[in-house]
mmCIF file of the N, C-alpha and C atoms, coordinates in Angstrom:
data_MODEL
# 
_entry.id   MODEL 
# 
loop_
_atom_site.group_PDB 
_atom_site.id 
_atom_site.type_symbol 
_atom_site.label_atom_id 
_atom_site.label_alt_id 
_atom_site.label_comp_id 
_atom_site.label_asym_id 
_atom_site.label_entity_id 
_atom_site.label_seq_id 
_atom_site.pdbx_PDB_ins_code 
_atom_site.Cartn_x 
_atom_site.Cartn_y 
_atom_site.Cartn_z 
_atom_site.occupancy 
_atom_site.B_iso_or_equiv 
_atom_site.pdbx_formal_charge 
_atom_site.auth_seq_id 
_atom_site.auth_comp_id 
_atom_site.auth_asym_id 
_atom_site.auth_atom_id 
_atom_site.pdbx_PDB_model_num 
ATOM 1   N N  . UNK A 1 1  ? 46.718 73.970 57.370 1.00 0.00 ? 1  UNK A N  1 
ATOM 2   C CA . UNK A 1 1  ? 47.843 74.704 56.816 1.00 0.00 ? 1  UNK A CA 1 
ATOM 3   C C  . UNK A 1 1  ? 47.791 76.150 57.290 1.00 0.00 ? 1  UNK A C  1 
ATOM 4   N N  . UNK A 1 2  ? 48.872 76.689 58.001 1.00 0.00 ? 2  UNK A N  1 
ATOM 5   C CA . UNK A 1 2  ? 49.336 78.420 57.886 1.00 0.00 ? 2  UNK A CA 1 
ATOM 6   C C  . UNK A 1 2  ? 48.871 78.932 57.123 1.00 0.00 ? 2  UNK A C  1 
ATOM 7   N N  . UNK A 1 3  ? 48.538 80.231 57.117 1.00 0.00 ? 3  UNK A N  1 
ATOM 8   C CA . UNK A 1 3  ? 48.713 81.239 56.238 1.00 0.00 ? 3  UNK A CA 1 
ATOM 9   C C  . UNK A 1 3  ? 49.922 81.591 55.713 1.00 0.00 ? 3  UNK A C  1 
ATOM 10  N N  . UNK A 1 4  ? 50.903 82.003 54.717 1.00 0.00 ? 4  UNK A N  1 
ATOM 11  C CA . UNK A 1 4  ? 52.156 82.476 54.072 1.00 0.00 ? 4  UNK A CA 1 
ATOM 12  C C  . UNK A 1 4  ? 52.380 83.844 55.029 1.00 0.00 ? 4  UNK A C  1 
ATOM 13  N N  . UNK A 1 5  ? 51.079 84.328 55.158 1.00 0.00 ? 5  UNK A N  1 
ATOM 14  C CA . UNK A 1 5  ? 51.663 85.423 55.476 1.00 0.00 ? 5  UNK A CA 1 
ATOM 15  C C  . UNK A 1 5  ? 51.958 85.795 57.053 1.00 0.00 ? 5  UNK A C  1 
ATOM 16  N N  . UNK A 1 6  ? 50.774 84.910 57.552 1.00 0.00 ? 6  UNK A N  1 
ATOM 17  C CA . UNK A 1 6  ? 51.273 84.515 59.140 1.00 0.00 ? 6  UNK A CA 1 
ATOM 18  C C  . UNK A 1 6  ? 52.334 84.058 59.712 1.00 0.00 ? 6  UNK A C  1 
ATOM 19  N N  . UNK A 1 7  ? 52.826 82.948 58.961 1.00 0.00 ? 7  UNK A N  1 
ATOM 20  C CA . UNK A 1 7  ? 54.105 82.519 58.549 1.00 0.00 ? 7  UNK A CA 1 
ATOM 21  C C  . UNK A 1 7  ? 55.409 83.392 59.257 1.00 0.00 ? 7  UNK A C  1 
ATOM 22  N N  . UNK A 1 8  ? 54.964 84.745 57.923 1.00 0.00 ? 8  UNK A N  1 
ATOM 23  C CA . UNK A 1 8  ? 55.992 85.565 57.868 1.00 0.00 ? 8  UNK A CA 1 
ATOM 24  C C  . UNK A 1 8  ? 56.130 86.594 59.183 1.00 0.00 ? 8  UNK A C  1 
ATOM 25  N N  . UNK A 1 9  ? 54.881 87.016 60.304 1.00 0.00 ? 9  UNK A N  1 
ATOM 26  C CA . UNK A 1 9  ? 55.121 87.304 61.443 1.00 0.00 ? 9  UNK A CA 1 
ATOM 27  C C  . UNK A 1 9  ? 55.430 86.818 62.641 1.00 0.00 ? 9  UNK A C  1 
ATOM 28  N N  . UNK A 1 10 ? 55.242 85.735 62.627 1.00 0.00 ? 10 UNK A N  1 
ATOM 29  C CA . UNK A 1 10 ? 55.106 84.728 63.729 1.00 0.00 ? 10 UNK A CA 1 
ATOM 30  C C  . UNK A 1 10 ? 56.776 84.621 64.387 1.00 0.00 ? 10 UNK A C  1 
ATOM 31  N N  . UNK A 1 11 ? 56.752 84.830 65.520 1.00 0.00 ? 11 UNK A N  1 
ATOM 32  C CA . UNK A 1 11 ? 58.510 84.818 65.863 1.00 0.00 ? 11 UNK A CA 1 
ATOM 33  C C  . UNK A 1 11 ? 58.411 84.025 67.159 1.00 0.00 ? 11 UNK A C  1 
ATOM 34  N N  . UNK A 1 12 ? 58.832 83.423 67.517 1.00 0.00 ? 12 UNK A N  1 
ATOM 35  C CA . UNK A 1 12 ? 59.149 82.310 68.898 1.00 0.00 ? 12 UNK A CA 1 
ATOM 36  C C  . UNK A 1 12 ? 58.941 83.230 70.096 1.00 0.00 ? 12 UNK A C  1 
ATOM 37  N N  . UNK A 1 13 ? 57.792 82.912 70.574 1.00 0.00 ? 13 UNK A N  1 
ATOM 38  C CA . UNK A 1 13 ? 57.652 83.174 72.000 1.00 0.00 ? 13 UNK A CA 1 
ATOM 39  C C  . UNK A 1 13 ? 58.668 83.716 73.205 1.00 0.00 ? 13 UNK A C  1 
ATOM 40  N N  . UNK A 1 14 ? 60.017 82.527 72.808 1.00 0.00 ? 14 UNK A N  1 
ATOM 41  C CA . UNK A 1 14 ? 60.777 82.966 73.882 1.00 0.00 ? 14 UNK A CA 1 
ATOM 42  C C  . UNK A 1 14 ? 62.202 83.563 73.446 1.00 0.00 ? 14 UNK A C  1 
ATOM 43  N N  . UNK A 1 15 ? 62.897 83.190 72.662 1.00 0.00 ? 15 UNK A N  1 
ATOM 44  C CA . UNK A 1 15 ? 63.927 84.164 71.707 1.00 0.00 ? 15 UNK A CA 1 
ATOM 45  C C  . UNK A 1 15 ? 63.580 84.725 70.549 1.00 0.00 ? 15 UNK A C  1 
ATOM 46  N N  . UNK A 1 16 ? 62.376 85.029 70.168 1.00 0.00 ? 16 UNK A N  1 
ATOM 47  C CA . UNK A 1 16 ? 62.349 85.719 69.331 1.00 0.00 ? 16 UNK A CA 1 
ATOM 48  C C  . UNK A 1 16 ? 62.214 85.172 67.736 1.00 0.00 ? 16 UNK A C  1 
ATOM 49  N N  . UNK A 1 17 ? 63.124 84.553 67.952 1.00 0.00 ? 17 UNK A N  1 
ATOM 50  C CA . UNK A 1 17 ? 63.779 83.979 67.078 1.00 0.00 ? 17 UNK A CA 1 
ATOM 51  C C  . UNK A 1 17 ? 62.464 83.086 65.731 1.00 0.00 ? 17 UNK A C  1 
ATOM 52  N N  . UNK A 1 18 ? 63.406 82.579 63.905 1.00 0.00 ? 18 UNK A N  1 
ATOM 53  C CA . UNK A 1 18 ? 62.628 82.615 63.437 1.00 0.00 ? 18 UNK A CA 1 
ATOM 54  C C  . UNK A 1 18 ? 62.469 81.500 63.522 1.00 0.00 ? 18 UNK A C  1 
ATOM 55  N N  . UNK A 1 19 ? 60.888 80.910 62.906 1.00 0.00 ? 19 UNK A N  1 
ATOM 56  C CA . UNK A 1 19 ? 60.411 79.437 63.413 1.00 0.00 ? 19 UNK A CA 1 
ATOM 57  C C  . UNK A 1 19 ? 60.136 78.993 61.531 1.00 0.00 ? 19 UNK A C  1 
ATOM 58  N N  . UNK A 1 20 ? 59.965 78.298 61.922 1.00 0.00 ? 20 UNK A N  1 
ATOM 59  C CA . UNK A 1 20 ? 60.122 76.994 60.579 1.00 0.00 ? 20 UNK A CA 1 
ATOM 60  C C  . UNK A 1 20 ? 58.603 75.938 60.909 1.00 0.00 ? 20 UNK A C  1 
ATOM 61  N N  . UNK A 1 21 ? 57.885 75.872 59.368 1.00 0.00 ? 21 UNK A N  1 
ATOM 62  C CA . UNK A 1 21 ? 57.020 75.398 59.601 1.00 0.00 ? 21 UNK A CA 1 
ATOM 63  C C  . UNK A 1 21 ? 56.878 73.878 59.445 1.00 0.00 ? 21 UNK A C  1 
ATOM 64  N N  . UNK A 1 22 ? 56.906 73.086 59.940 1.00 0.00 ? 22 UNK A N  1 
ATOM 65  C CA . UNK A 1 22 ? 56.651 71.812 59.685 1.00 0.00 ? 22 UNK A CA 1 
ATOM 66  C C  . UNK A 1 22 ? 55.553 70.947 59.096 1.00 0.00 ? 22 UNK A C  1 
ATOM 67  N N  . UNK A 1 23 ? 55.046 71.000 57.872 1.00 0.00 ? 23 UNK A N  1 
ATOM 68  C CA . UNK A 1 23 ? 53.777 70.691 57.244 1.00 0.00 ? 23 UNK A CA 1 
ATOM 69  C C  . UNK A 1 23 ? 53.021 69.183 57.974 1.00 0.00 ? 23 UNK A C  1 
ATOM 70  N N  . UNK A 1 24 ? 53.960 68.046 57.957 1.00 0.00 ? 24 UNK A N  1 
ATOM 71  C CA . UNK A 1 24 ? 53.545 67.020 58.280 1.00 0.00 ? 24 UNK A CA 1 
ATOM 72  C C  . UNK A 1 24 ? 53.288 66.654 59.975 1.00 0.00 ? 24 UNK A C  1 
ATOM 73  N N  . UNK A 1 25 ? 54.145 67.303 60.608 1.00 0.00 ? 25 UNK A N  1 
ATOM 74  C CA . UNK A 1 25 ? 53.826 67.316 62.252 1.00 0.00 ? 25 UNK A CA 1 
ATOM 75  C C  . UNK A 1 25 ? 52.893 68.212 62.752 1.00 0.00 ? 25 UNK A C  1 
ATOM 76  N N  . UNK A 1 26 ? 53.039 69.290 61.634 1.00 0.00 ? 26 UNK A N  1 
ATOM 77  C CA . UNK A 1 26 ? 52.080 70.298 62.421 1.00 0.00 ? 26 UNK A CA 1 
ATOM 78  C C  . UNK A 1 26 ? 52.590 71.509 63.258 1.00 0.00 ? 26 UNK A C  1 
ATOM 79  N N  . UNK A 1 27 ? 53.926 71.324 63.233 1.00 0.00 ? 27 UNK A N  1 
ATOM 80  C CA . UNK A 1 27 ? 54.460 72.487 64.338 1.00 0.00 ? 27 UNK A CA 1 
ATOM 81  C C  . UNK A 1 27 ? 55.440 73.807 63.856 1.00 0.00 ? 27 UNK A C  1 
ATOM 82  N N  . UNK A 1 28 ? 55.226 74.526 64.654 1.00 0.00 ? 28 UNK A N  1 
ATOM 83  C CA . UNK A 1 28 ? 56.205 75.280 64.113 1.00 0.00 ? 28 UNK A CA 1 
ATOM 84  C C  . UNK A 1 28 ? 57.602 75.417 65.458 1.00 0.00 ? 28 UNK A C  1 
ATOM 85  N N  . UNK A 1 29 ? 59.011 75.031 64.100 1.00 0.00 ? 29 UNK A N  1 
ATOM 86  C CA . UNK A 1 29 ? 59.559 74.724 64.796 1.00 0.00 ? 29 UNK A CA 1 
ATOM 87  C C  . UNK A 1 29 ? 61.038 75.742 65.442 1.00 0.00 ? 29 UNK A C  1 
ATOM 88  N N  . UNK A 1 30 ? 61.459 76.021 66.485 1.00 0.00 ? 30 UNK A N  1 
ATOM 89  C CA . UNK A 1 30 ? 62.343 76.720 66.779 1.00 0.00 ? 30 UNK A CA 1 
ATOM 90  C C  . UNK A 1 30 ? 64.112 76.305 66.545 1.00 0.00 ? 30 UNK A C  1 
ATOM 91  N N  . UNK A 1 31 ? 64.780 76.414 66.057 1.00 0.00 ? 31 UNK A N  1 
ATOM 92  C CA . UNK A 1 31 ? 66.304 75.415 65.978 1.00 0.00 ? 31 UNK A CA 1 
ATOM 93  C C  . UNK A 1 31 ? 66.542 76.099 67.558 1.00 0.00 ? 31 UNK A C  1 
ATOM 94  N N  . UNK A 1 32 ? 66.815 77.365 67.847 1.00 0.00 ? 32 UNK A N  1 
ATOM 95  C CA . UNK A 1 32 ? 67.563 78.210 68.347 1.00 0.00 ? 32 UNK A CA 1 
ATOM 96  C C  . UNK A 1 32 ? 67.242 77.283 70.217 1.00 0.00 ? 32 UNK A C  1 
ATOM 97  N N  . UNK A 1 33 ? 66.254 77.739 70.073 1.00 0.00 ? 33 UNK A N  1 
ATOM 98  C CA . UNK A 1 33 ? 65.381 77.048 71.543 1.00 0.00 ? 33 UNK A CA 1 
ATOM 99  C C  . UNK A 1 33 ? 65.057 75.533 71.222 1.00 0.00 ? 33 UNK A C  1 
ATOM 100 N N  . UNK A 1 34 ? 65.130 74.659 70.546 1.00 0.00 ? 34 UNK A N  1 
ATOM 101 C CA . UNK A 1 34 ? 65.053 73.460 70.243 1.00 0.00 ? 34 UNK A CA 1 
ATOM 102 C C  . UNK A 1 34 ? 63.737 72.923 70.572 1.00 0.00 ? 34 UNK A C  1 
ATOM 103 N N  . UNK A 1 35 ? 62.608 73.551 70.168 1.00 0.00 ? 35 UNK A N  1 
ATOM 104 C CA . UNK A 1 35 ? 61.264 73.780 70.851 1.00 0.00 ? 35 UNK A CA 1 
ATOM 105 C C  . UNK A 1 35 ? 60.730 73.703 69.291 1.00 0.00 ? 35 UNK A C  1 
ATOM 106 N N  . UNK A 1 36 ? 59.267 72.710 69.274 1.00 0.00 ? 36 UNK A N  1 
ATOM 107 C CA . UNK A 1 36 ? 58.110 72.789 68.556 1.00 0.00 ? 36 UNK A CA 1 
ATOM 108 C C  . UNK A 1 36 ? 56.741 72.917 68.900 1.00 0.00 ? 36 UNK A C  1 
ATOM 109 N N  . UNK A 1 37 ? 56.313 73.745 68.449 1.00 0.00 ? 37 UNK A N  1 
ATOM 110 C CA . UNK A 1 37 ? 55.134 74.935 69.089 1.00 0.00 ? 37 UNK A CA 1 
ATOM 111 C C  . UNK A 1 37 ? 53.847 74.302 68.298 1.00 0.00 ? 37 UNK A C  1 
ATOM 112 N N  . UNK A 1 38 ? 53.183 73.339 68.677 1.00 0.00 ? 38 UNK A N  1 
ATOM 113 C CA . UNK A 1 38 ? 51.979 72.372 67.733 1.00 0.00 ? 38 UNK A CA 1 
ATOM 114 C C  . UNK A 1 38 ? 50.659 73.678 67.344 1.00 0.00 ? 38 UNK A C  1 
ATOM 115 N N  . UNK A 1 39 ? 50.156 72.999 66.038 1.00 0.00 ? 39 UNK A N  1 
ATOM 116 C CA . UNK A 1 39 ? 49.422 73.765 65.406 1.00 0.00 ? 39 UNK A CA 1 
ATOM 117 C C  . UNK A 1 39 ? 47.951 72.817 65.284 1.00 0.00 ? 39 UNK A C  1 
ATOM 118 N N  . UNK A 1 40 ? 47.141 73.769 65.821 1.00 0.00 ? 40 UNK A N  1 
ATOM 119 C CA . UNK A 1 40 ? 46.066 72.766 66.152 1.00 0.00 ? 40 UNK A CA 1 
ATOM 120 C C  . UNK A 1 40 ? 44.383 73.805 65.868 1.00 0.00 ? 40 UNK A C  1 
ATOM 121 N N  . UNK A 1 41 ? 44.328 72.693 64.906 1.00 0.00 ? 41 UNK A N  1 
ATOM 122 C CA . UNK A 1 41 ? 42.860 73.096 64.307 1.00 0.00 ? 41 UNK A CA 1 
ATOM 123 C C  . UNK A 1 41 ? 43.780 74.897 63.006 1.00 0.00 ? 41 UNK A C  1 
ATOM 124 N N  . UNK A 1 42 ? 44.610 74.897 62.878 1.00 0.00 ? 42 UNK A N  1 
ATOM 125 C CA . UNK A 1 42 ? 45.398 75.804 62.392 1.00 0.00 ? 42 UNK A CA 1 
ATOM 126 C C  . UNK A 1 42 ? 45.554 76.793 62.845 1.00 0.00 ? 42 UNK A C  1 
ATOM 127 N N  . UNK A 1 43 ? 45.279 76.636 63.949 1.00 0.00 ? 43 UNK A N  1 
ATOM 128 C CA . UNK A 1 43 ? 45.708 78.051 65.410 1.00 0.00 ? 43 UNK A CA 1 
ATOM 129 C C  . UNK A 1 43 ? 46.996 77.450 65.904 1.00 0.00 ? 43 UNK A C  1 
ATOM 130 N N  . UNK A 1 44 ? 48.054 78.500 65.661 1.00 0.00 ? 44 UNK A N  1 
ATOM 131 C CA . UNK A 1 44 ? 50.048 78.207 66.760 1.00 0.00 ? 44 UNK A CA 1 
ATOM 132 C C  . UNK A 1 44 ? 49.344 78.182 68.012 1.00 0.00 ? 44 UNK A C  1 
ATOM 133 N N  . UNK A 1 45 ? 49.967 77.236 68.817 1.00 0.00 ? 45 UNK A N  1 
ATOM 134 C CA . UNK A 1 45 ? 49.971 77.549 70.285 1.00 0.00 ? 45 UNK A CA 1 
ATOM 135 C C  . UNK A 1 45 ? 51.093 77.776 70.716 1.00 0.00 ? 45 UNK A C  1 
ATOM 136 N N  . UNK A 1 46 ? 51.458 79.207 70.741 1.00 0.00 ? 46 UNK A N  1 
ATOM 137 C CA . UNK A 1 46 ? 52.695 79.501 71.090 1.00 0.00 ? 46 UNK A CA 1 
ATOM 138 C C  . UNK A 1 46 ? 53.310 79.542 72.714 1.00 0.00 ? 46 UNK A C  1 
ATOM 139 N N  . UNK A 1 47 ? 52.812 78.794 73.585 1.00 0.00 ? 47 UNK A N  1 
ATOM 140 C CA . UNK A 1 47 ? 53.073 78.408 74.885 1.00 0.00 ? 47 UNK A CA 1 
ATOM 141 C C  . UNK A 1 47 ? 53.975 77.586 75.089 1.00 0.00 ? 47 UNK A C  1 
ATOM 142 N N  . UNK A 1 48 ? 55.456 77.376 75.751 1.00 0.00 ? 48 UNK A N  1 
ATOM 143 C CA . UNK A 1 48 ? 56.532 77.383 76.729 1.00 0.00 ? 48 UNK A CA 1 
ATOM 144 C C  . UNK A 1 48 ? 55.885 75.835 76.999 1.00 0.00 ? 48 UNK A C  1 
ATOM 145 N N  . UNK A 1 49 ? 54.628 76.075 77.563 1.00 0.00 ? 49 UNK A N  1 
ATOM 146 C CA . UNK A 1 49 ? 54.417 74.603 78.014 1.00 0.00 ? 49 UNK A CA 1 
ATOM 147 C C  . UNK A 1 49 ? 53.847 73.734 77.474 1.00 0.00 ? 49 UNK A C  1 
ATOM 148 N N  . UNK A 1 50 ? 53.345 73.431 76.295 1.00 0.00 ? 50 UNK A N  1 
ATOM 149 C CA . UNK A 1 50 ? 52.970 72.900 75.282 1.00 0.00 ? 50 UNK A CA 1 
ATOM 150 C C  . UNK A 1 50 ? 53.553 72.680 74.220 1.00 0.00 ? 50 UNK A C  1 
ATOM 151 N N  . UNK A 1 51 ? 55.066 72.841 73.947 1.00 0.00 ? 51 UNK A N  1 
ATOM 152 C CA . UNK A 1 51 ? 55.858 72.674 72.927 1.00 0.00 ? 51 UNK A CA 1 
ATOM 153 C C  . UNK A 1 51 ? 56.333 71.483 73.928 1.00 0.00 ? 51 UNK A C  1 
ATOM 154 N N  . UNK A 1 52 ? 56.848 71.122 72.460 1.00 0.00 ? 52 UNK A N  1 
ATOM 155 C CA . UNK A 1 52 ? 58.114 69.757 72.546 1.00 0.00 ? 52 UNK A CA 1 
ATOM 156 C C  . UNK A 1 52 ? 59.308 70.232 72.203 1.00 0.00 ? 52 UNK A C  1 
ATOM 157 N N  . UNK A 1 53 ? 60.389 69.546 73.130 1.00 0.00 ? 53 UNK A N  1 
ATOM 158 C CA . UNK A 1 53 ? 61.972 69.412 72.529 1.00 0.00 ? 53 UNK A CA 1 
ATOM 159 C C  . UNK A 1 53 ? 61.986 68.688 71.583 1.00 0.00 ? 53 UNK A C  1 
ATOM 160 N N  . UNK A 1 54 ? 62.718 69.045 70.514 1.00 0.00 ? 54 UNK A N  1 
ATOM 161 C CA . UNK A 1 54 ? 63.551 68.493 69.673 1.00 0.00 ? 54 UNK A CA 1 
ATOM 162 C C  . UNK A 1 54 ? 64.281 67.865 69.303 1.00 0.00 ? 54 UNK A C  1 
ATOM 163 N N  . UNK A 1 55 ? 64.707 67.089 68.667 1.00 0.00 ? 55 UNK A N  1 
ATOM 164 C CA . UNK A 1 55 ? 66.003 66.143 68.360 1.00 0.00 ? 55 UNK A CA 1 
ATOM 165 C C  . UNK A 1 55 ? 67.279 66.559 67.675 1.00 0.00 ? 55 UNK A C  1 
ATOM 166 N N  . UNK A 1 56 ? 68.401 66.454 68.199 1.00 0.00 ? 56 UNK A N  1 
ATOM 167 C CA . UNK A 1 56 ? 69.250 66.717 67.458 1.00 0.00 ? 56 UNK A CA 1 
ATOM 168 C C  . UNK A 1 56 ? 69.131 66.870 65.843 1.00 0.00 ? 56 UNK A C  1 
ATOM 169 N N  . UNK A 1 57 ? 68.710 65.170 65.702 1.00 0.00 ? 57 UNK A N  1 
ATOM 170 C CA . UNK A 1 57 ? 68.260 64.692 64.188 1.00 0.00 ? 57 UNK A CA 1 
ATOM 171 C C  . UNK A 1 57 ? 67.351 65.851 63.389 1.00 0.00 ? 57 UNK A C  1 
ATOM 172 N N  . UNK A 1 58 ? 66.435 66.224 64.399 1.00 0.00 ? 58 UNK A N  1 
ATOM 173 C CA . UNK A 1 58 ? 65.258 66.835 63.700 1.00 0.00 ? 58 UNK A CA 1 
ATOM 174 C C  . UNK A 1 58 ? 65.612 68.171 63.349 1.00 0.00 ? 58 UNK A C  1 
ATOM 175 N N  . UNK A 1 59 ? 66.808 69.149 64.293 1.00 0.00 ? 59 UNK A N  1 
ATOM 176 C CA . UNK A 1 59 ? 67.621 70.201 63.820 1.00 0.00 ? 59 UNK A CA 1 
ATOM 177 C C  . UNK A 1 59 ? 68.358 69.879 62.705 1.00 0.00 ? 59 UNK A C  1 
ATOM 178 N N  . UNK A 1 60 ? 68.605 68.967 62.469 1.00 0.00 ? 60 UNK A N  1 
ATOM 179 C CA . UNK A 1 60 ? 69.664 68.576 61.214 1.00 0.00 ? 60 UNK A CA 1 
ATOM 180 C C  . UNK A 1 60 ? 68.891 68.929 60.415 1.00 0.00 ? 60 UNK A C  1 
ATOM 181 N N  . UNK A 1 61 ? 67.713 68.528 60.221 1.00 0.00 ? 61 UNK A N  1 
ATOM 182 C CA . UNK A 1 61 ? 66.685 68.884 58.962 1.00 0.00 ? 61 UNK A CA 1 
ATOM 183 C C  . UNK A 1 61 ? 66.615 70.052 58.168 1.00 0.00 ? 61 UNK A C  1 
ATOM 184 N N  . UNK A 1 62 ? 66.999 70.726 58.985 1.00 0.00 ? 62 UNK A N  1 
ATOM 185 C CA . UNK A 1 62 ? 66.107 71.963 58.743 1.00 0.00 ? 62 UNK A CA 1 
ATOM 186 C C  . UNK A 1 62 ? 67.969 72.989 58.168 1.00 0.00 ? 62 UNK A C  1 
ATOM 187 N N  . UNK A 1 63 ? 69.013 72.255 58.787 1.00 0.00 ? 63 UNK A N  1 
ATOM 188 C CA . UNK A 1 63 ? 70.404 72.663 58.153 1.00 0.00 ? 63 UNK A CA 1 
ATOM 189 C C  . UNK A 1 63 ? 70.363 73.146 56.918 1.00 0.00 ? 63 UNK A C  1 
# 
């Protein structure tokens, strides 16, 4: 699990933009860039090339 307060600095690598945490996948996720940034051992890996695209569906979620 994140920290709350890490949480609250953490901004997307590539727009900036704010990310959304996903408890059960593990990622933190971008709508804007349609990008999820995996959280591993509870360190973000905030790298471009190690995220996954997204699903339409999975943006709906977060609506």
């Amino acid at each position: 699990m994140l920290d709350q307060k890490l949480l609250t600095i953490l901004a997307c690598p590539i727009c900036k933009g704010e990310l959304h945490y996903n408890k059960t996948d593990k990622e933190l996720v971008c709508l804007v860039d349609a990008l999820a940034f995996p959280v591993k051992d509870g360190v973000p890996v905030m790298l471009k090339d190690d995220a996954r695209e997204i699903t339409l569906e999975e943006r709906e979620k977060y609506s």
